[in-house]
C-alpha positions as CSV (number, residue, x, y, z in Angstrom):
1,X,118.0,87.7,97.3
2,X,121.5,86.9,97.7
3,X,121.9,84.4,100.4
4,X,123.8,80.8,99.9
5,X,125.5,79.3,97.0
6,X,124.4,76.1,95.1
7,X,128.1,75.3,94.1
8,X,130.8,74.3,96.2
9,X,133.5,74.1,93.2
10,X,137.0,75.5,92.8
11,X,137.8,77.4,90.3
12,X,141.1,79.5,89.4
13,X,141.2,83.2,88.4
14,X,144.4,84.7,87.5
15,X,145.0,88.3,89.8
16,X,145.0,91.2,87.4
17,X,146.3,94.8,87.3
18,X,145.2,96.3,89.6
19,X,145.3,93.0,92.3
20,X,141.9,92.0,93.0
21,X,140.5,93.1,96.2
22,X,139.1,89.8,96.7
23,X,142.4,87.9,97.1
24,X,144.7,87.8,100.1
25,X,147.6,90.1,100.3
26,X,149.7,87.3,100.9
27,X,150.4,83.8,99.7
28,X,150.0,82.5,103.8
29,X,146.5,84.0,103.7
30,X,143.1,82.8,102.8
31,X,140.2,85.1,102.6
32,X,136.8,84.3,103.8
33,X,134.2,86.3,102.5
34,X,131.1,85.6,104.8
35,X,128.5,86.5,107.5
36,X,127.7,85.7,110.7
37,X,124.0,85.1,110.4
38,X,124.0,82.4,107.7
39,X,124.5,78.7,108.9
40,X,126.5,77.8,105.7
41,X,129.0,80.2,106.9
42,X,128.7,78.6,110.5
43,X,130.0,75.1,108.5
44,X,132.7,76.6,106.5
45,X,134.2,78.7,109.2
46,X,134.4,75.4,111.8
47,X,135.8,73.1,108.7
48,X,138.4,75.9,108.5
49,X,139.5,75.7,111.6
50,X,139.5,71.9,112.3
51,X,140.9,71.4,108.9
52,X,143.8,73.5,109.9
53,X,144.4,72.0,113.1
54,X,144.6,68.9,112.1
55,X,147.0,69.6,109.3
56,X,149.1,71.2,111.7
57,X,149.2,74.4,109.5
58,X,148.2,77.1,112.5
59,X,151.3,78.3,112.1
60,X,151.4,78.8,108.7
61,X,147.8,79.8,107.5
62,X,146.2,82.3,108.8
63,X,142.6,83.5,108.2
64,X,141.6,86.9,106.5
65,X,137.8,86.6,107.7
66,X,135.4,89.6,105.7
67,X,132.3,91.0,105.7
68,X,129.6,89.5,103.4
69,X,126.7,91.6,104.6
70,X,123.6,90.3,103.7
71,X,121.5,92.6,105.2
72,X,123.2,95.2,102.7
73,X,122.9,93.1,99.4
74,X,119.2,92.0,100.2
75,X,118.0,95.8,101.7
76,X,116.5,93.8,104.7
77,X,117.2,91.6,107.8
78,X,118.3,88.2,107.1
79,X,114.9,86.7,108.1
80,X,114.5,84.6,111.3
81,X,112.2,82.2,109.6
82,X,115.3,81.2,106.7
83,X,117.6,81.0,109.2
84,X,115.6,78.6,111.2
85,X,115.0,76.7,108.3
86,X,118.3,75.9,107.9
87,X,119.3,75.1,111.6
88,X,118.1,71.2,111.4
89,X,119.3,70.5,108.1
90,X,123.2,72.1,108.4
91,X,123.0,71.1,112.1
92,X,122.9,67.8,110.6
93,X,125.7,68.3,108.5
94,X,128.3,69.7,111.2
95,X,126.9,69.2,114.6
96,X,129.7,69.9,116.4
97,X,130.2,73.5,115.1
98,X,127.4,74.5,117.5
99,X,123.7,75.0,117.3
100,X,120.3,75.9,118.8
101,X,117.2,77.3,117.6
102,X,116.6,80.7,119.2
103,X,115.0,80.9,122.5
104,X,114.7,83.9,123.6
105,X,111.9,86.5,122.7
106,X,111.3,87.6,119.1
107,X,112.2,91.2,119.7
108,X,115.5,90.0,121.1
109,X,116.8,88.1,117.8
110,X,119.5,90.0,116.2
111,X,118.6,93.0,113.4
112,X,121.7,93.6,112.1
113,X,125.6,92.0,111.7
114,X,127.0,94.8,111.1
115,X,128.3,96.0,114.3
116,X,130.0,92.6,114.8
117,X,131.9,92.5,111.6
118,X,132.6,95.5,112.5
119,X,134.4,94.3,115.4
120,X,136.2,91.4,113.5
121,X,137.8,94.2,111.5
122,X,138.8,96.1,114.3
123,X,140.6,93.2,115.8
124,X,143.1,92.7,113.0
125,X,144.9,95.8,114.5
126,X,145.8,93.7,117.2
127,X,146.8,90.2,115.6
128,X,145.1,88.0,113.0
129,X,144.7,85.1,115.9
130,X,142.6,87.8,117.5
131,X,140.2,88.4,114.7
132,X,140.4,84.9,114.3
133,X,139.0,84.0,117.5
134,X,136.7,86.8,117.7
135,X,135.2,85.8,114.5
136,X,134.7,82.4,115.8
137,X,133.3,83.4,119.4
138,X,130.6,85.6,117.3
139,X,129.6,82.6,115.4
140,X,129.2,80.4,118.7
141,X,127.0,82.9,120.8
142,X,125.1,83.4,117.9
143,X,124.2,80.0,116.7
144,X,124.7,77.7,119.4
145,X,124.6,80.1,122.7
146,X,121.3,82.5,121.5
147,X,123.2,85.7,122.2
148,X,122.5,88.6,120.4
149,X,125.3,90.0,118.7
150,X,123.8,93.1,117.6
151,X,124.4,94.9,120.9
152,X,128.0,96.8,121.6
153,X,127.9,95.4,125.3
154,X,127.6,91.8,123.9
155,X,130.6,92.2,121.6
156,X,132.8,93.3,123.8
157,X,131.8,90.0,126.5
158,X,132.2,87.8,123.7
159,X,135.6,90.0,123.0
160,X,136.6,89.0,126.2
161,X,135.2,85.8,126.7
162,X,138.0,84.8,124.0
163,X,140.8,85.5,125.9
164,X,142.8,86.6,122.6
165,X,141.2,90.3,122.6
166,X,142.0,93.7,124.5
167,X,138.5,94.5,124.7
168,X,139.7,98.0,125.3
169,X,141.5,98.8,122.5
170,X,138.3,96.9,121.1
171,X,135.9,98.8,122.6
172,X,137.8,102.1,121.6
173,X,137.8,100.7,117.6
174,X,134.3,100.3,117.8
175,X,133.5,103.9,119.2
176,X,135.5,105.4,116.9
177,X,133.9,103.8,113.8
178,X,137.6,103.0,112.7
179,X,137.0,99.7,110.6
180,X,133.5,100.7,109.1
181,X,135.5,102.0,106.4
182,X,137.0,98.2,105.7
183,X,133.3,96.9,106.4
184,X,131.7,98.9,103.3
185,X,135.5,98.2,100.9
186,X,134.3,94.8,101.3
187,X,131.0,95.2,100.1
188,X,132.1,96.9,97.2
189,X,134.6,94.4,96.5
190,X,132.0,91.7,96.5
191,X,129.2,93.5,94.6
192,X,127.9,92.8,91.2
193,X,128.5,89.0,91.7
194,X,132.7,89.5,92.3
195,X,131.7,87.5,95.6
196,X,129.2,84.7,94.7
197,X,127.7,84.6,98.4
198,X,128.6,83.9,101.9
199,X,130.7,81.7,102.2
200,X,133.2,82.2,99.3
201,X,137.1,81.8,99.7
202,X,140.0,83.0,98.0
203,X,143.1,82.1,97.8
204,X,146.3,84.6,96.9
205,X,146.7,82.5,93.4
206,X,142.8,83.3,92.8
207,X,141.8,79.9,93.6
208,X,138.2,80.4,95.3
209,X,135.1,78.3,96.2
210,X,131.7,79.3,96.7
211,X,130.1,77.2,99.6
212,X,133.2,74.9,99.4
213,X,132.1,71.3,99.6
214,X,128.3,71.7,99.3
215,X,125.7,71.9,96.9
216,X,122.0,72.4,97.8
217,X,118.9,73.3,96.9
218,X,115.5,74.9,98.0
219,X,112.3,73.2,98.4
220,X,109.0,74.9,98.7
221,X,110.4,77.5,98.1
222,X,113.3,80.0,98.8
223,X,115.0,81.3,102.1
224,X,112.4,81.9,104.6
225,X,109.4,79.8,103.1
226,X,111.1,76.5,102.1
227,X,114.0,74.6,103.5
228,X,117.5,73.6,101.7
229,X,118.2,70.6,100.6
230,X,122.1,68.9,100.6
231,X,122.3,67.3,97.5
232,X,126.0,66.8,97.9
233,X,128.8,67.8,100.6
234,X,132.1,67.1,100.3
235,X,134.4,68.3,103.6
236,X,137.9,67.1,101.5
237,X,137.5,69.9,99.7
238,X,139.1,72.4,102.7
239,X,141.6,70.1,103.0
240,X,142.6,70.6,99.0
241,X,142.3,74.4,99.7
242,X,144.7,74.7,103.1
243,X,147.1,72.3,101.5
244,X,147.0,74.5,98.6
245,X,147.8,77.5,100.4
246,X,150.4,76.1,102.0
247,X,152.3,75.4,98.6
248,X,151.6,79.0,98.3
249,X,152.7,80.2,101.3
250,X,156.0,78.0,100.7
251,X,156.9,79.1,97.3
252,X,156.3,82.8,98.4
253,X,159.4,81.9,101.5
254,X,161.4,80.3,98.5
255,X,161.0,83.6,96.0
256,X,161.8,85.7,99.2
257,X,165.2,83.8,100.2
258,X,166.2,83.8,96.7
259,X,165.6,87.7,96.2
260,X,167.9,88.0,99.7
């Protein structure tokens, strides 16, 4: 099954011809490959954005969240049992991201993701701060608010909920199936091992970590009948990778003023 990375390295891959649909478009960009059923995820995607705030680059880094759809790599839900495994042990790890072991009835847990990266996608057409927060809002109702984020009506209240949304134009996106097309060009993009797992980010130079930060293994076996262990985590690492995007992102303004 593919589920969560051991690593939590950088390494550096050069683009090639034709660009690599992994990497961002753009030197201000960093793209998160990930879902929004796995925990590790959960971690990296609140490291990102603390990380960013408090090196005062919202301005100048901006977030290309995509879909890592695990239900589509494994041919199966991401099991309840795995996930709960993991609660306790990367709730240890970044409690303040948010999160609480489901509480509500078994036939009420989520069955699929798909719908609500869906809705991530859509939300681009409006503004990357609005996929951004969308993105983010998912995470929370899932893992820390028990909400079940498979359901359309559900989307569009956490949509709303964000305040950075027009849940219509939203809700319209959704209906219309406009940003399933982007959903499945990311799966392709990430098949075959191109995308080592959820979370992996890239950066526009090809700079990209797997998990960044932590290292872990299984005991008693794998996702939904052991439990992960941390054998290391290491949190500097997002600060290495937005600092390193923003030399990107500056170089890219320098070559642009010099071509004008």
């Amino acid at each position: 099954m593919t589920h969560d990375a051991t690593g939590g390295t950088v390494t550096h891959e050069s683009a090639g011809t034709p660009p690599d649909p992994r990497l961002p478009e753009t030197p201000d960009t960093i793209a998160v490959f990930t879902d929004l059923n796995c925990s590790f995820a959960h971690v990296a995607v609140y490291r990102l954005h603390q990380t960013r705030r408090a090196l005062g680059l919202e301005d100048r880094i901006r977030f290309d969240f995509r879909a890592f759809p695990l239900e589509l790599f494994n041919r199966e839900v991401n099991a309840r049992p795995g996930v709960d495994s993991e609660i306790s042990v990367l709730g240890a790890v970044e409690p303040a991201a948010g999160w609480r072991l489901w509480q509500g009835p078994d036939w009420t847990y989520p069955v699929t993701t798909l719908a609500a990266l869906e809705a991530v996608q859509a939300a681009k057409a409006q503004s990357w701060h609005a996929s951004e927060q969308l993105d983010l809002a998912l995470r929370r109702a899932f893992w820390a608010q028990g909400r079940c984020i498979s359901l359309r009506h559900v989307i569009l209240d956490i949509a709303e909920e964000t305040g950075a949304v027009d849940v219509d134009a939203l809700a319209g996106a959704l209906d219309s199936g406009s940003a399933r097309a982007a959903i499945m060009a990311q799966y392709e993009a990430a098949r075959e091992g191109r995308v080592t797992c959820s979370p992996h980010v890239f950066l526009h130079d090809g700079t990209n970590s797997a998990n960044p930060g932590i290292e872990a293994h299984w005991e008693n076996g794998g996702f939904g009948t052991g439990y992960p262990v941390i054998d290391k985590d290491g949190p500097e690492i997002y600060a290495d990778l937005l600092n390193h995007a923003a030399s990107l992102a500056a170089e890219g303004r320098q070559r642009s003023e010099m071509a004008d």
